[in-house]
Each structure stands twice: as structure tokens, then as C-alpha cells.
N, C-alpha and C positions, 0 to 999 in steps of 0.2 A: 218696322222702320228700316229705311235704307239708306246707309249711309255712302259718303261721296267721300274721294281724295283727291288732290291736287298732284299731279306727277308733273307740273311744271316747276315745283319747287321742294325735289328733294329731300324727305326728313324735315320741312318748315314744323311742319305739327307736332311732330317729338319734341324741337326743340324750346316749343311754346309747353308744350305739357312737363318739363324735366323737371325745373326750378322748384315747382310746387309739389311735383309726386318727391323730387330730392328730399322737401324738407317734410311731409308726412310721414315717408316711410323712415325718416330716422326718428321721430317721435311714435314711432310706431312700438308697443312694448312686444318683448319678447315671448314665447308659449314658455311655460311653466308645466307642470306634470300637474299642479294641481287643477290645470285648463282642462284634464281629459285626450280624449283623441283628438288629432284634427280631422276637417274631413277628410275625405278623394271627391277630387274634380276630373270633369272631363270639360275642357276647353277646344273650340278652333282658334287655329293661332294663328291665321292672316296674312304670314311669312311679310316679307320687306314693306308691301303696302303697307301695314300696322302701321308704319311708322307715320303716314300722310293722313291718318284716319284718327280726330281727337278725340270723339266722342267715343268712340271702339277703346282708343287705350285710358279713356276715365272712366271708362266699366270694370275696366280691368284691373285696374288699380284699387277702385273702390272695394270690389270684390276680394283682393289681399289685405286689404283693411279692414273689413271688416271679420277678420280673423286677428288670432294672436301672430307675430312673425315667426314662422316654421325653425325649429334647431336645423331642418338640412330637407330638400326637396330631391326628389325620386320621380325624375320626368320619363313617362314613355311616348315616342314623336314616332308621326306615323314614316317617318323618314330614316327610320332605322330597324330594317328588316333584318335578323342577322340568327344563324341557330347553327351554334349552340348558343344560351342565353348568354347575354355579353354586358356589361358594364362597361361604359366611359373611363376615359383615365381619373383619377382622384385628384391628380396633383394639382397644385393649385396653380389658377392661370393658364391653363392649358390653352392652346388656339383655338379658334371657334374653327367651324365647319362653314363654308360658305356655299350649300349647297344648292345653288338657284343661278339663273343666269336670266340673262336682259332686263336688267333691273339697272340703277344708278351706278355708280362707281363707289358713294360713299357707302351703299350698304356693306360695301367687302370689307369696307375699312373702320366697320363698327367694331368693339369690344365687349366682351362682357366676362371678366376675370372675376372668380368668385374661388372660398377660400378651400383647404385642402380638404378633402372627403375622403378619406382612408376609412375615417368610423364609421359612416354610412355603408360604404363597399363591405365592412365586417359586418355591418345589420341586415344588409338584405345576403348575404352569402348563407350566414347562420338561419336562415328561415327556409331554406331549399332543400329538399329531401340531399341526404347523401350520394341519391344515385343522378343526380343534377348537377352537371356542371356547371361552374357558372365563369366564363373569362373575363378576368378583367384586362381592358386596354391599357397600352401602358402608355401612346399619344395621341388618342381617338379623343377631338374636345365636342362639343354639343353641338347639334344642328341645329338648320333655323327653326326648325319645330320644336325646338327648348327655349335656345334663346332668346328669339325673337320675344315671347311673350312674356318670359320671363324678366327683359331687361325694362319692360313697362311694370310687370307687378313690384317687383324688387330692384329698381333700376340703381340701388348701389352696389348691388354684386358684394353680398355682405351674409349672402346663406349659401354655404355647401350644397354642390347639387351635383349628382352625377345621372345619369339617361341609362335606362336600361334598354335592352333591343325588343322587338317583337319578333319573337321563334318562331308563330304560327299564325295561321284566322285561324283556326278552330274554337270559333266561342266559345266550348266547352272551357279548353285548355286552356284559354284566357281567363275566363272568369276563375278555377283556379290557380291559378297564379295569381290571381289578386285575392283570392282568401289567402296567399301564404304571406301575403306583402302586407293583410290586414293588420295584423299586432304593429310592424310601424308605426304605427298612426299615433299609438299608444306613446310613443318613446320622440313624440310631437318631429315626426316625419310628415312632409307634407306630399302627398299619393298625385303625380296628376298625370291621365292620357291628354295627348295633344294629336288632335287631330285637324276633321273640319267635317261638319255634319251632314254638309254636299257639298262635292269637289267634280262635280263636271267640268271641267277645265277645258276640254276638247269640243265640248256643246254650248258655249257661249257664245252670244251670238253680238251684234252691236246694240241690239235694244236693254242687251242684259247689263254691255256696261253704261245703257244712258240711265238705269232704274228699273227697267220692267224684269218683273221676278218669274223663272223658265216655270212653265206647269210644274215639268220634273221635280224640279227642286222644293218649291211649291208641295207638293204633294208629299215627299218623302220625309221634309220639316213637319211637317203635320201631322203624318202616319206618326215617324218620331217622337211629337211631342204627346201624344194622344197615350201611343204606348207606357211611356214612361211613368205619364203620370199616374197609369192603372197596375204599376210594378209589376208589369206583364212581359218578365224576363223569356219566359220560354218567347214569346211570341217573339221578342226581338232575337234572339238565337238562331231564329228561323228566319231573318231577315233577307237570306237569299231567296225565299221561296214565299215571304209576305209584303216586303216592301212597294209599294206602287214607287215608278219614276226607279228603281236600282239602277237598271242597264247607264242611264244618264247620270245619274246623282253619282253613283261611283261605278265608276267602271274600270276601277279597282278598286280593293275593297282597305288598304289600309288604313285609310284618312277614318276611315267608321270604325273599324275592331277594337283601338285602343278605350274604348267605350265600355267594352268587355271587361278589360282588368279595373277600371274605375268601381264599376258598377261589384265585381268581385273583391272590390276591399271594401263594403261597405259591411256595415254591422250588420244591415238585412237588407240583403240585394233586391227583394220583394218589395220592398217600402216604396211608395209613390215616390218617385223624384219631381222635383217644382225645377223649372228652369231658371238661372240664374243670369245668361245674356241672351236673348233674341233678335231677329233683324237680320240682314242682309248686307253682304257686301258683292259689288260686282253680279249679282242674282245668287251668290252664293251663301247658305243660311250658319250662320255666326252663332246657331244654338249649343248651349253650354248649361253644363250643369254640378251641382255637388251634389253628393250624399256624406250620411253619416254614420 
């Protein structure tokens, strides 16, 4: 499926989707310890367009709903490259990041104030080898590869959340780092890379934004989803040297590695993953998934 937005009317479609996601997610009950783990997700998060895009952000929403509400979420966006490992500020309300440009003027002047996360920043600190630094920010607030998707999932801003950086691509090193981040999950942390599962941004062409989906992408969505489903970690590991369509699909590689740590907090990273949103935006593929 490919979905379409309207850029003639800035945010129209957020504002038709609010009312209703407002009053689910407050009847939404909270996770409990007797819930278990939550899962880790790996999302593309769509950055400003989301917001013109209704059926993209009631995937999304549904997708939070159908979970318990997280005690406090642990976002890694492919838009925060940073080593040593870094934490967002905790404090609460901190300013967003408005890390995009040629987009509307209302996007800068969105919000998304969510509450103090000090506990969190002690939960993932206490899980890092000692000889692991971890910094925290003291006014770094979330990018749009946090909030963006998050102000659809949880659009009250009513769950502590802080953004950890990405140190590395080295899947290896990724995917460890999401086994130290697995126990969270436990203590109903909710795990999610944000990325985007092809981001050729530079190879779009006009056919891609009137609906026609690029081979590239095409391909590497499929490779993608193929792999997954056969828990064929190593092969995706090896993604620089197996994927068809790479050079195009990312031609840098962040928007895909946060995949890595998803996939490394799950219980067993080998477990077939089923897809959770598929489809297109812009020829760009929207595939998303959990594990458990």
C-alpha cells in the first residue's frame, strides 16, 4: 500500500486524527509487571510528513494500543549519531529538536513535553558494563525521529522518554547493546529503534512521489522482509555485502542499524519477526516491526 499526504494543508490530518487517538490513549490502561516484558519495536518514523499521512499515524496508534502503556520509553532515532553513548536530558519538558528543514513553519512550533525521566537514565546506566561510559545531556531534547512518532503513539506526552545515541553501525556492537538494554523490557520499558527501512532520499525521482515504488526500494523491502521472517540474523548482519538495492535504499546506513539494537533486546533474536506496518510513503517502505 501506498500512501499519499496533502502538503497543501499543513498537519490538516494530525489534526483530524488527535481527538480520537486523545481520548484512547487516556483509556489506554497502564503495563503492570504482571504484563511481563514489553516488546522492542523497530519503526520508520516519517519525520514531518507523518503528520499529513492518516492512515500511517492510525497504524501507529493502533500498534501502541495494542500494548499495555509503557512506565517510560527508550527511543534510539537514526538522527542521533553520537560516541560516547549519550542520553537525552531527563528533565522534564525539555525543547524538542527540530532537526529538518523545508518543511511548514507549524512543524517547529509543534511540542511534545513528556514527564521527568531521571529513573529511566538510572535504568539504562545500571545495565552498562562499568567500563562504558554513558553521558547524560543536560539540554539535548529528542529529535524528530523520537518525537515525531511518538506524539502519534502517545500523543499526551504522559510517558517518560529519553533517546539514547547510536555509538556505532557495527551490528555486532548493536545488537549487544540491545542484549544489555533487554532486562528493561522487564521493568515495562518500552525498547524502540526509529529509523526507516529505505531512505534513498537522494534517488527519488517524481514518479516516486506520484506512487511508483523505485526497484531499489522495492527490492531491499523484500530482501528485508524475507530475511526477517526466517530469523536470519547473521544474514542481515551482513547487510552490506547481501542486500540488493543498498547503494540506493541507504546510502547511509543509519536510518537501517537501529534495527540491530531492536532485534538485540529481544528474547531471541533468531525468532522469525512478522511485520507489523507495511506500505510506502513517497516510494519509501514504512516496514516496521516488534519482537518479543
Amino acid at each position: 500500500m501506498t500512501t499519499t499526504v496533502d502538503p497543501t494543508a499543513p498537519g490538516a490530518a494530525f489534526d483530524a486524527f488527535l481527538p480520537g487517538a486523545l481520548a484512547t490513549s487516556r483509556a489506554q490502561r497502564s503495563w503492570t509487571p504482571g504484563d511481563g516484558a514489553l516488546p522492542a519495536l523497530y519503526l520508520s518514523h516519517g519525520a514531518p510528513p507523518l503528520f499529513d499521512d492518516g492512515p500511517w499515524m492510525d497504524q501507529l496508534h493502533a500498534w501502541a494500543l495494542k500494548m499495555p502503556k509503557p512506565k517510560s520509553i527508550l527511543i534510539i532515532s537514526a538522527h542521533w549519531e553520537s560516541a560516547p553513548l549519550s542520553l537525552s536530558s531527563p528533565v522534564a519538558n525539555t525543547p524538542l529538536v527540530y532537526d529538518f528543514g523545508g518543511f511548514a513553519q507549524r512543524y517547529f512550533e509543534m511540542r511534545y513535553g513528556t514527564p521527568d525521566s531521571t529513573a529511566l537514565a538510572d535504568l539504562v546506566t545500571s545495565v552498562m558494563p562499568d567500563v562504558e561510559t554513558v553521558h547524560r545531556h543536560n539540554n539535548r531534547g529528542l529529535d524528530h525521529g523520537a518525537w515525531v512518532p511518538l506524539k502519534v503513539m502517545y500523543p499526551h506526552g504522559d510517558v517518560p522518554v529519553l533517546q539514547l545515541s547510536i555509538p556505532t553501525h557495527d551490528p555486532a556492537k548493536l545488537m549487544e547493546l540491545g542484549r544489555r538494554l533487554r532486562p528493561l523490557r522487564e521493568q515495562g520499558v518500552l525498547i524502540i529503534g526509529s529509523g526507516f527501512m529505505t531512505h534513498g532520499l537522494p534517488f527519488l525521482t517524481r514518479e516516486a512521489f506520484a506512487g511508483k515504488i523505485p526497484g531499489w526500494s522495492a527490492d531491499f523491502d523484500s530482501w528485508a522482509q524475507e530475511t526477517l521472517a526466517r530469523g536470519d540474523v547473521d544474514t542481515l548482519m551482513n547487510y552490506l555485502n547481501r542486500a540488493p538495492g543498498l547503494p540506493y535504499s541507504h546510502p547511509t546506513v543509519e536510518h537501517f542499524v537501529p534495527a540491530f539494537i531492536t532485534l538485540g533486546a529481544a528474547s531471541n533474536p533468531e525468532a522469525p519477526v512478522t511485520t507489523t506496518i507495511e506500505g510506502y510513503m513517497w516510494g519509501l517502505s514504512k516496514r516496521s516491526f516488534q519482537v518479543a
